[in-house]
C-alpha positions in Angstrom: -24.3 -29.7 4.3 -20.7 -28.7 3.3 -19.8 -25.1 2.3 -16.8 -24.0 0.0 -15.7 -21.0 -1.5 -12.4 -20.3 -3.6 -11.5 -16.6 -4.3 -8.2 -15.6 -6.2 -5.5 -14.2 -4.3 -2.2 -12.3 -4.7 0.7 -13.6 -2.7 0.4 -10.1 -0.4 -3.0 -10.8 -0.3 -3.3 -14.3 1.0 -3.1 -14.2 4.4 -6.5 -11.8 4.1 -8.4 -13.5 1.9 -7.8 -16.2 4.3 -9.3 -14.9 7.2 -11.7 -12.3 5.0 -13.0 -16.2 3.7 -13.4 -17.5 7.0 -15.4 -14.9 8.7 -17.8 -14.7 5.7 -18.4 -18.7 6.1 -19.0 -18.2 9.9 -20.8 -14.9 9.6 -18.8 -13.1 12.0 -16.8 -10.1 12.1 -13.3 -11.1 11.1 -12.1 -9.9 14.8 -14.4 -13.0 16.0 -12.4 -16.0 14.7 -8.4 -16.7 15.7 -5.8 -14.7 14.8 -4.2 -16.9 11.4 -1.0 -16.6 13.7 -2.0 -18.7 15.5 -2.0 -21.8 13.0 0.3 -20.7 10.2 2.9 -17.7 9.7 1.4 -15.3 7.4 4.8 -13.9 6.2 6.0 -17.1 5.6 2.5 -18.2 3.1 3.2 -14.8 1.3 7.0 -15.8 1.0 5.8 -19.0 -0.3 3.7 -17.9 -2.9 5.7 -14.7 -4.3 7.7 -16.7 -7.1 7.3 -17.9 -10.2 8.7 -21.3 -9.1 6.1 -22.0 -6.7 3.3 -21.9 -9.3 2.9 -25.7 -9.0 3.0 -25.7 -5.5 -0.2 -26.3 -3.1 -0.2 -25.6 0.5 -3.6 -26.9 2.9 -3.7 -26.7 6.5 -6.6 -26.3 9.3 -7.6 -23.2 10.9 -10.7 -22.0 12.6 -12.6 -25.0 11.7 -11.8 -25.0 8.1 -9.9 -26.5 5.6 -7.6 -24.1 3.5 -5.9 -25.3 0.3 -3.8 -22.7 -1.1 -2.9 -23.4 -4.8 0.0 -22.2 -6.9 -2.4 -20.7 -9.4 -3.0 -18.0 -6.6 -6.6 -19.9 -5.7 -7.8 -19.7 -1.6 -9.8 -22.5 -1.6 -11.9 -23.2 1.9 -13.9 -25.8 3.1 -15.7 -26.5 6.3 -14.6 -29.0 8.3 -16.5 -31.9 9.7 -18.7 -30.7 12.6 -16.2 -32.8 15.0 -13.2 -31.0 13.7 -14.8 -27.3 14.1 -13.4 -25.4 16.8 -15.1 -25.4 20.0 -16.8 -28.6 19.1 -17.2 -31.1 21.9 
């Protein structure tokens, strides 16, 4: 079974809905999954995303065993990943 979850975001905000999305999924304490530094620069996303000309713009990479699709409409969007892809998965 595959869990998703999409939550709105504000550029500022991104980078802890992010991880806030992520810990909920797992059921962990956000201080149990990897740091989002250590996939993707949070300042950067929030630089990204604080514009009016990237409201068409969509951003997705992996992190923590997840999928994360940033959309220009402010949308976090996360899914899990295939159990193969989840990290610590043999």
């Amino acid at each position: 079974m595959r869990t998703d979850r999409t939550t709105p975001a504000t550029p500022d905000s991104l980078p802890e809905a992010i991880v806030s999305l992520v810990a909920e999924l797992d059921g962990v304490a956000v201080t149990d999954i990897p740091p989002l530094a250590s996939v993707v620069d949070p300042d950067a996303l929030v630089a990204l995303f604080d514009g009016r000309e990237t409201a068409a713009s969509d951003v997705e990479f992996d992190y923590a065993g997840y999928r994360i699709h940033l959309r220009g409409d402010g949308d976090v969007h996360v899914l899990e990943a295939t159990p193969a892809k989840r990290c610590g998965a043999d």
